[in-house]
N, C-alpha and C positions, 0 to 999 in steps of 0.2 A: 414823099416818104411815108405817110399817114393810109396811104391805100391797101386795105385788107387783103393779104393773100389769102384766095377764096379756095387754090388749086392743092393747099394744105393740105393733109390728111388730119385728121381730128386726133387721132388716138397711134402709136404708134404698131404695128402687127403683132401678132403674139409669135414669140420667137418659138424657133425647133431645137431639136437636139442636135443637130447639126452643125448648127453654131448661124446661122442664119435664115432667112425666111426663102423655103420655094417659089420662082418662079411659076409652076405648076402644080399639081396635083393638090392631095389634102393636105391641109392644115389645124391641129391638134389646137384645140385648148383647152386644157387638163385642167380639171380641180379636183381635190385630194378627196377623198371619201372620208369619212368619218361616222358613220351608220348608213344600215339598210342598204349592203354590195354584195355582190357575188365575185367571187376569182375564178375566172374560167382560164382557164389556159390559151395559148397558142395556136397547138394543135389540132382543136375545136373551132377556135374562131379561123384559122387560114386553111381548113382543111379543103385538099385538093378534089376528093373523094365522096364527100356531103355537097348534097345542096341547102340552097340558101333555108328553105322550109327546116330541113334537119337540123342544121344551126342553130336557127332562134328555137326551135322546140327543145333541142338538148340545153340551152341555156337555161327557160326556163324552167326546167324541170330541177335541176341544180339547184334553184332560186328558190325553190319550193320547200318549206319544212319536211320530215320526216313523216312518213303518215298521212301525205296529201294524196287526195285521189288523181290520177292521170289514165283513165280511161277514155276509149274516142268520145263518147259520146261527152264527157266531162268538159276535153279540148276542145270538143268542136262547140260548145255553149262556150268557152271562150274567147274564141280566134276566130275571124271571117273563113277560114279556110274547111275545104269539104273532109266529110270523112277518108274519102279518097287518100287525098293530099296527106293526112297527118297520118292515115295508114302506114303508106309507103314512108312519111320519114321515119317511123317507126321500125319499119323493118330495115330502114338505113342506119339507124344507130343501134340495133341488136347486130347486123353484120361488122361491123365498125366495133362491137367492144364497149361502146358507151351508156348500153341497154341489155339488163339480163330478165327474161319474162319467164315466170315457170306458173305452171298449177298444182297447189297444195291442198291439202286435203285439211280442213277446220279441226278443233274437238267439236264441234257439233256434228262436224260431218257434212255439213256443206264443202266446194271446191270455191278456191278464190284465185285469183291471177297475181301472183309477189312478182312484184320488179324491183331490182334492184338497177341503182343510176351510181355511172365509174366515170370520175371525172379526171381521169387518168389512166382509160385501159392498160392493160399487161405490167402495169407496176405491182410489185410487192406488198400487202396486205398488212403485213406489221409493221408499214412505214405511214401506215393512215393518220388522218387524224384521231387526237385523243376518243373527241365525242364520239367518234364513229364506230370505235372501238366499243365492244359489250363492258359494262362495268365488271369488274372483279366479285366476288363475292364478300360482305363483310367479315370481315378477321373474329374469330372466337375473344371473345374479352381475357384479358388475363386476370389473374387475382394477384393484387394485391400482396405483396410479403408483410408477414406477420410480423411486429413491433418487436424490438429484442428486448428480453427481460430488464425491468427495471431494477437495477441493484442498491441494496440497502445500503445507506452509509452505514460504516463500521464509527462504533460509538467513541466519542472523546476520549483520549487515555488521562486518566485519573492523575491526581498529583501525589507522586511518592516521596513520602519523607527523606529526609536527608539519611537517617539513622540506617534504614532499609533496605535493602539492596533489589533493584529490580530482577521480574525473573528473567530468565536465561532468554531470551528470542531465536527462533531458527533461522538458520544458515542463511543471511540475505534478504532477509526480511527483517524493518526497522522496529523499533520497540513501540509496544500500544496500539498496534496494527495487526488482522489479522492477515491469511497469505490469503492470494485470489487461488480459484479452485483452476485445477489443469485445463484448458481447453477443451472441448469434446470435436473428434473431426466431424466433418460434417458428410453425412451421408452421397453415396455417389449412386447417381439413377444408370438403373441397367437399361441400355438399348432396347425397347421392343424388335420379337423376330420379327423381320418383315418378309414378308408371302415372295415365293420365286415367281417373276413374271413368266408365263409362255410364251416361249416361242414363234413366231409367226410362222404361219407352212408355209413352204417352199412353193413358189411359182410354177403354174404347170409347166410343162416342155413338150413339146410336140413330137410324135414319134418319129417323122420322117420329113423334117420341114423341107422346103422346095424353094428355091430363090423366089418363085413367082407370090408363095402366102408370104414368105419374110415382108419382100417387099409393099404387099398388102398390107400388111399388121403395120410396119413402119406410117404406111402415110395414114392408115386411120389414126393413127395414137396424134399425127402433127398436128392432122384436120380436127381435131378436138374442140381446140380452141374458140373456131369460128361457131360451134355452137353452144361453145362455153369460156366464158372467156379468164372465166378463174384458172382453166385447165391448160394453162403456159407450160409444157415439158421443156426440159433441155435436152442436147441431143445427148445426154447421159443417161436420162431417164428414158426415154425412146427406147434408145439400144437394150435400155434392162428390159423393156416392158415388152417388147417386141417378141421374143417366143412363147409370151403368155397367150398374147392376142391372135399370134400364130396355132396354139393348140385350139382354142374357139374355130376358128377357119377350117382347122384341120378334122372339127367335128359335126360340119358344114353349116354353120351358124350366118345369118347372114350380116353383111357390115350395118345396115339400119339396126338389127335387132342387136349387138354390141357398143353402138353406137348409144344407144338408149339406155342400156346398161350400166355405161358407164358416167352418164351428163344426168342422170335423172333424181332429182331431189338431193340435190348436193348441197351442204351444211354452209351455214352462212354467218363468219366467214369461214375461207379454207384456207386452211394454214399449211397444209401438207399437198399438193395436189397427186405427187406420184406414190405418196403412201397408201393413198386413198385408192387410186388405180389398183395398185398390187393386189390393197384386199379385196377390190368389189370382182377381179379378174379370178384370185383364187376361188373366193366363195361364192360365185355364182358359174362357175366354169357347167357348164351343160351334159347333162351323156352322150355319148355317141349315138346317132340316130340307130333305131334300130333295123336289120336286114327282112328282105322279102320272105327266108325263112323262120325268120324270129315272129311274124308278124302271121305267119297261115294256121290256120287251125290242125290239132294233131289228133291221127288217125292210128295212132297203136292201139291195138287190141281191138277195134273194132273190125266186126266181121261184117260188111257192107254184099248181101244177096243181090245178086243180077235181076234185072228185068226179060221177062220173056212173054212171047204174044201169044194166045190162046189158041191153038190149031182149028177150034171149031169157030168161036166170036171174034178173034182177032182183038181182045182184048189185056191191056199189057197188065201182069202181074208179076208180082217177084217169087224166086223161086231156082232152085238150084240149076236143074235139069227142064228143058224145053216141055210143054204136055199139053193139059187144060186145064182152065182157072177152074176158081171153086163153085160158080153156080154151073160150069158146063158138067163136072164134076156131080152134083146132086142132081142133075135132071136126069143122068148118063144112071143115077144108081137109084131113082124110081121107076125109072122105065123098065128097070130089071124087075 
C-alpha cells in the first residue's frame, strides 16, 4: 500500500471556460495583467482577411506610444522580416481601415508621412478614448465677486430717564435703531448681438443627370472609405451627396481627380465626414471645360492678303491681284 503512484499527474490542468479541460486543441492560461498591455480586439487578432505578418505588425504598432516612428526601414531594424514583407502588410492594413498614411506639408516646409493607427475601423470618433481625444482649450479664469460692503454697527441706544419720553420711532422700526437703507436691484446684463451665421450654398445640381453619372457619383462617394477610412457615408448621406458628384462628372472631371479632392488632407479628427464632403464638393466644383471654339484664335477685323506666285520668278508674294513680285517689278522699271 506504500508504493508510489508514479502514473500521477503532479499538478492538476489548468481548467477552461468551458467548465472543463479539452481533450484537444489549445489550452489558455491566463494571468491577469496589471501594467505594460495592449487591448487589441477580436477582429484584428481572428481576422479572416490579414495575414499573420499584418497581425503581429498591427499589434505592435497599437503597442507603440504616440509619436513613435513606424517607417519600413525603422520595422525592418526591428523584425527579421524584409522590406518586402512589412510593405505589403502595410498595404494590408491601410485596405482593412487599420492604417491611414497621408503626406503633409511641415511649417518648415519639409513633406512628412502622418499615419494614423484605428484600433477599431469604422467606429465612431467621439466614442474614442479620452487621451485620444485633443484636449479642450483652457477656460478663461473668472474673477472673483467682490466682498459685500461691510456695515457699521449702529451705536448702543443710550439710557433714557424715566422722567423723558423717548422719541417717536418710525413705522416698524424698534426704538434706538436706525432703519436698513432699501435695497438697490441689481443690475441685469444685456445679451451681446451675436453675428448671423451664413448660410452654406447650395449643392451643385447637375443640368441633365443621366442614370449612368448617378450611378457613377453613387459608387465613388461608397468607395471613399477604402481610401479613407474616416469617410463612412450612410446611404442618406450618399443619396444627398450624389448630384453633387454628379455635376463634377457632368463637367468631365475624372473619378481619380474627385477622388483626390475629396480624401486629401483631411482634419484629424473628423467629426463630420458628410459635412465635410458637401463643402469640399461645393467649393472646389470645376468649370466646364472649355469648347474647340472657345479655345481658337479670333480673326475679326483682320484683313489676311492672299499669296500669289510671280509670273516671271515663280516666287510667292502676297498681294491682292496675281502680277510680279517686287524685285521682278524694279528690274522691269530700270530696264525702262
Amino acid at each position: 500500500m506504500d508504493t508510489q503512484q508514479i502514473t500521477a499527474p503532479l499538478r492538476a490542468p489548468a481548467s477552461v471556460s468551458g467548465g472543463g479541460t479539452p481533450s484537444s486543441g489549445v489550452i489558455h492560461v491566463n494571468v491577469r495583467h496589471t501594467a505594460g498591455f495592449t487591448v487589441v480586439g477580436n477582429h484584428l487578432s481572428r481576422h479572416r482577411g490579414l495575414s499573420l505578418v499584418a497581425i503581429g505588425l498591427a499589434v505592435h504598432i497599437q503597442s507603440l506610444p504616440a509619436g513613435a516612428k513606424i517607417g519600413i526601414k525603422v520595422l525592418v531594424g526591428r523584425f527579421p522580416d524584409s522590406e518586402t514583407r512589412i510593405a505589403a502588410a502595410l498595404r494590408e492594413l491601410e485596405a482593412t481601415g487599420y492604417l491611414h498614411r497621408s503626406r503633409v506639408r511641415l511649417p518648415n516646409g519639409r513633406i512628412a508621412t502622418r499615419t494614423v493607427s484605428y484600433n477599431q475601423p469604422g467606429a465612431d470618433v467621439s466614442t474614442a478614448a479620452p487621451h485620444a481625444r485633443p484636449e479642450p482649450p483652457p477656460a478663461a479664469p473668472v474673477p472673483a465677486p467682490a466682498p459685500p460692503p461691510r456695515r457699521t454697527p449702529a451705536p448702543a441706544p443710550q439710557d433714557v430717564p424715566t422722567e423723558a419720553a423717548p422719541d417717536p420711532a418710525p413705522h416698524g422700526v424698534p426704538t434706538g435703531t436706525s432703519p436698513d437703507p432699501a435695497p438697490q436691484p441689481a443690475p441685469v446684463p444685456v445679451p451681446a448681438p451675436t453675428a448671423r451665421r451664413t448660410p452654406p450654398a447650395p449643392l451643385p445640381q447637375p443640368r441633365t443627370p443621366s442614370p449612368e453619372l448617378l450611378r457613377t457619383a453613387a459608387a465613388l462617394l461608397a468607395d471613399l472609405r477604402r481610401y479613407a477610412p474616416q469617410l463612412v457615408l450612410s446611404e442618406h448621406d450618399i443619396g444627398a451627396l450624389t448630384p453633387g458628384v454628379t455635376a463634377w462628372l457632368e463637367r468631365d472631371a475624372h473619378p481619380d481627380t474627385i477622388r483626390h479632392a475629396l480624401t486629401a488632407d483631411l482634419p484629424v479628427p473628423l467629426k463630420h465626414p458628410a459635412r465635410l464632403l458637401r463643402h469640399r464638393i461645393t467649393t472646389l466644383l470645376p468649370p466646364p471645360l472649355p469648347g474647340a471654339q472657345d479655345l481658337a484664335p479670333a480673326h475679326r477685323g483682320v484683313i489676311v492678303i492672299p499669296l500669289q506666285n510671280c509670273d516671271r520668278c515663280d516666287r510667292a508674294f502676297r498681294a491682292r491681284e496675281p502680277g510680279h513680285c517686287r524685285d521682278c517689278r524694279n528690274d522691269s522699271a530700270r530696264a525702262a
